[in-house]
C-alpha positions in Angstrom: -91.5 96.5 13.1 -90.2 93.5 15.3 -89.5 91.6 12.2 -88.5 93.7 9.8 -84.8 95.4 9.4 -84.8 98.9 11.1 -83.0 102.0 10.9 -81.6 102.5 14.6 -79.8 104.2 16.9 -75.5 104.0 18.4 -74.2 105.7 21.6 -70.6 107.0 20.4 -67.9 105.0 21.7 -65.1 104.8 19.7 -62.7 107.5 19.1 -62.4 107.5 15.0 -65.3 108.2 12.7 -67.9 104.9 12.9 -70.8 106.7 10.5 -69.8 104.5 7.9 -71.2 101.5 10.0 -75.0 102.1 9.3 -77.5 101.3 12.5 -80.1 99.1 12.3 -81.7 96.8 14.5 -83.6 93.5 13.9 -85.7 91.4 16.4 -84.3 93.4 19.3 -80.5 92.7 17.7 -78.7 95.5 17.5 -76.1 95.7 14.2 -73.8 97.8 12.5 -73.7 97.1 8.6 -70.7 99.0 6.4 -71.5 98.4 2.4 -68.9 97.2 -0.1 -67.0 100.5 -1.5 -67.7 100.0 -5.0 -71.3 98.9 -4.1 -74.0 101.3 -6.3 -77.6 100.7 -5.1 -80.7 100.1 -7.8 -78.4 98.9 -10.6 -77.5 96.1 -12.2 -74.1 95.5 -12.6 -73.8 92.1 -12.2 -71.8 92.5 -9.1 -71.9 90.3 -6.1 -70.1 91.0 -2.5 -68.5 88.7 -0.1 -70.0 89.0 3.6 -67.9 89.4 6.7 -69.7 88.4 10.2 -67.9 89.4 13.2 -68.9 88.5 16.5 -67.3 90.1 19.3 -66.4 89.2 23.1 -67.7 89.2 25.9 -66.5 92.6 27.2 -67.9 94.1 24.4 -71.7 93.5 24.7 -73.7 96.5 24.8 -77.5 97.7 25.7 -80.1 97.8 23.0 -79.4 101.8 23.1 -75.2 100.8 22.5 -75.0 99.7 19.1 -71.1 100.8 19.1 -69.0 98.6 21.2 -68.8 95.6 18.9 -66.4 98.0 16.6 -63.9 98.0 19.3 -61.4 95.4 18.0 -61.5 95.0 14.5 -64.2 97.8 13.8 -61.4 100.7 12.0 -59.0 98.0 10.8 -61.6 96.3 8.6 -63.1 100.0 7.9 -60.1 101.3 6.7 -59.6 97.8 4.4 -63.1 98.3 3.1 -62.8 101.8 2.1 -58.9 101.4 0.1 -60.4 98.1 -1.7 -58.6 95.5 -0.1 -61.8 94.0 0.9 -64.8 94.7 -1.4 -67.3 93.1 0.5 -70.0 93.8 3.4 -69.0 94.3 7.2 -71.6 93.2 9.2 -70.6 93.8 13.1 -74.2 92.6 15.6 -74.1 93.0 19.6 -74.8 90.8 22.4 -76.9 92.4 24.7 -75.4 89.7 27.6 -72.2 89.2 26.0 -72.6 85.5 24.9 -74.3 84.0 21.5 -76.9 81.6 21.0 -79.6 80.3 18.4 -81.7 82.8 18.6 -79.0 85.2 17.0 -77.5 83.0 15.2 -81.5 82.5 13.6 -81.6 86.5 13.4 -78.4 87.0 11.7 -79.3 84.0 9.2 -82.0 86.2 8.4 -80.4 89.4 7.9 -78.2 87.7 6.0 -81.0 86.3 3.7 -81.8 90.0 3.2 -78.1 91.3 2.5 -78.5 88.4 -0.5 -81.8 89.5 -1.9 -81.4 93.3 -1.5 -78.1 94.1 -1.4 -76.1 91.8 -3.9 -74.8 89.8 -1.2 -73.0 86.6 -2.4 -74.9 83.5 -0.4 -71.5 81.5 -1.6 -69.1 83.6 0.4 -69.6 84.5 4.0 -66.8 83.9 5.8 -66.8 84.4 9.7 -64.8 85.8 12.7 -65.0 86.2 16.1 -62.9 86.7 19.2 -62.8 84.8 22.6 -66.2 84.6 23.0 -67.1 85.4 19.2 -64.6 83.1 18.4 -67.4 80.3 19.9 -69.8 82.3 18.2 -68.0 81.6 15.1 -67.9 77.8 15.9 -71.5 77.8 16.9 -72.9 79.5 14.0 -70.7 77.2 11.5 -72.3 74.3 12.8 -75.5 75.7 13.1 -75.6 76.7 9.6 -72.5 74.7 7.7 -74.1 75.1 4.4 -73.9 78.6 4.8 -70.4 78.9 5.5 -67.9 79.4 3.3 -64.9 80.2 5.7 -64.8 80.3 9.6 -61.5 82.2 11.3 -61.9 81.5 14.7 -59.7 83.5 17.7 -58.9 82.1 20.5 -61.5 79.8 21.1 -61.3 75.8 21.3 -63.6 73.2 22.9 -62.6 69.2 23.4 -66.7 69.0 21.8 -66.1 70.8 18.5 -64.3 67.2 17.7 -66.8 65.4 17.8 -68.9 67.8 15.0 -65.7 67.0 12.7 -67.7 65.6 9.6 -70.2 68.6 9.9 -66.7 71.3 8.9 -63.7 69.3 7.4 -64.5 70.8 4.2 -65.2 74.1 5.0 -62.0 76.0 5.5 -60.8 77.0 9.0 -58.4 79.3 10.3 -57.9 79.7 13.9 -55.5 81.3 15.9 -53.9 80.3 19.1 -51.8 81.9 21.9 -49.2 80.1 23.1 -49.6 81.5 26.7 -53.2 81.1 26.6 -55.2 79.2 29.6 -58.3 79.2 27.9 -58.2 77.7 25.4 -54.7 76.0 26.0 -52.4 75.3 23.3 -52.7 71.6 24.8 -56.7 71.7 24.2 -56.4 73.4 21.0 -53.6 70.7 19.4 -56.0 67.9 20.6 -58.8 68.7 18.8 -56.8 70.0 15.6 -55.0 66.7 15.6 -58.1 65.1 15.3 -59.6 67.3 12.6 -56.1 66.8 10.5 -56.8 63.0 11.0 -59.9 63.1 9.3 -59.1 65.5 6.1 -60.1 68.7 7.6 -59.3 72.1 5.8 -57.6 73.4 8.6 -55.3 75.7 9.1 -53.8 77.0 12.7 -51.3 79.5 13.7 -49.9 79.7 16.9 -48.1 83.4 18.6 -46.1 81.5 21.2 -46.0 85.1 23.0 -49.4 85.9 23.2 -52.1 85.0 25.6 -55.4 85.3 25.1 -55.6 88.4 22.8 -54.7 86.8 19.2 -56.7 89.2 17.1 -54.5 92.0 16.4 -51.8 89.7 15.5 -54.5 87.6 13.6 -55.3 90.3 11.3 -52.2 91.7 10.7 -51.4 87.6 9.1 -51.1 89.0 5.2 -53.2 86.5 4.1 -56.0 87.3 6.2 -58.4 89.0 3.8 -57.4 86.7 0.6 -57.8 83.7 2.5 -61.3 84.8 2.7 -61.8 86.0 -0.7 -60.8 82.8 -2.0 -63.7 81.1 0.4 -66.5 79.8 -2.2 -69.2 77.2 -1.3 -69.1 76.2 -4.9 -65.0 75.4 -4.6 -64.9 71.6 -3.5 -62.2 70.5 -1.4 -60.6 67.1 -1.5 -60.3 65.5 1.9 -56.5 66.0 2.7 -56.1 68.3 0.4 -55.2 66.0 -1.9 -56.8 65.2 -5.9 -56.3 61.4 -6.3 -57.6 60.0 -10.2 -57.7 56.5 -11.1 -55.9 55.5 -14.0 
């Protein structure tokens, strides 16, 4: 049963209605998986679903036994945008049992993935990823673990000086990451180095900065009105020109 998706278990947590968030577990990963709303198992309709990977923070890892935790931030908005249509598309919500990511999950969820895609009507073309603090490195790791998989990554405060020096592996995948301005980790000075740099070479980047916030970004990050769209219109097959700019010889 190790390697093979399970049916699992959730310790309530939350204070709104999380049944919608099916349990399962996978390789000792716990997850929480919420289907598209239009989504009709067994037929053939042609349909395919964007998936959304969230990976949470530190202060929200969990036991095996928890399976709840990781829908603390983010867990009811994105619920309640699923079920009125604004986004058609998979949730997919895993917990750290130590609080921080690393290959191994990143393998896992690559693998779970690959099942959402042949079982499920996932679209391999359009997974877009977010995290916060923590996640939000999660997010960066798993991008350039797997950048062919990645067809948008919306990072919350979460910067490194290294993540300039991966700069050909993402400038054309597009990138969204938030910022506060009263941050310490990362600092807005950290954050505008290594952006300067990915604008230098072409990136599709985008940042926002809340000059009043400090570390929390997310709330304000998911509130942006083009939050969902800007993942909707994430496609691998969509080829981006290198400053965002189409350039034809005479």
């Amino acid at each position: 049963m190790y390697e093979k998706i399970t049916k699992w278990v959730r310790t309530v947590r939350m204070n709104y209605t999380t049944t919608s968030y099916k349990c399962y577990i996978y390789k000792n990963m716990a997850f929480r998986l919420k289907f598209p709303k239009t989504y009709v198992p067994g037929t053939n309709d042609g349909k395919k679903y964007p998936i959304y990977l969230f990976f949470h923070g530190v202060g929200e890892k969990g036991t095996i036994y928890d399976n709840e935790y990781q829908l603390l931030w983010g867990g009811q908005t994105w619920m309640n945008r699923v079920d009125a249509g604004t986004f058609d598309g998979y949730l997919l919500y895993p917990q750290s049992q130590g609080g921080y990511w690393g290959p191994n999950d990143y393998d896992n969820l690559k693998e779970v993935i690959d099942s959402i895609v042949t079982s499920c009507k996932g679209d391999p073309d359009r997974l877009c990823l977010n995290g916060l603090s923590g996640g939000g490195w999660g997010t960066w790791e798993f991008m350039l673990r797997y950048p062919q998989l990645t067809a948008a990554a919306l990072p919350m405060s979460a910067m490194i000086n290294d993540y300039a020096n991966h700069i050909d592996t993402y400038k054309f995948t597009p990138m969204w990451l938030f910022q506060g301005g009263l941050d310490g980790s990362p600092a807005p000075y950290t954050t505008n180095q290594v952006v300067a740099q990915i604008n230098a070479a072409g990136g599709n980047f985008k940042l926002t900065v809340y000059p009043n916030d400090a570390h929390n970004t997310w709330n304000d990050a998911w509130n942006e009105t083009d939050f969902a769209p800007f993942m909707l219109r994430a496609n691998r097959l969509n080829p981006y020109p290198l400053y965002g700019t189409t350039t034809f010889c005479p």
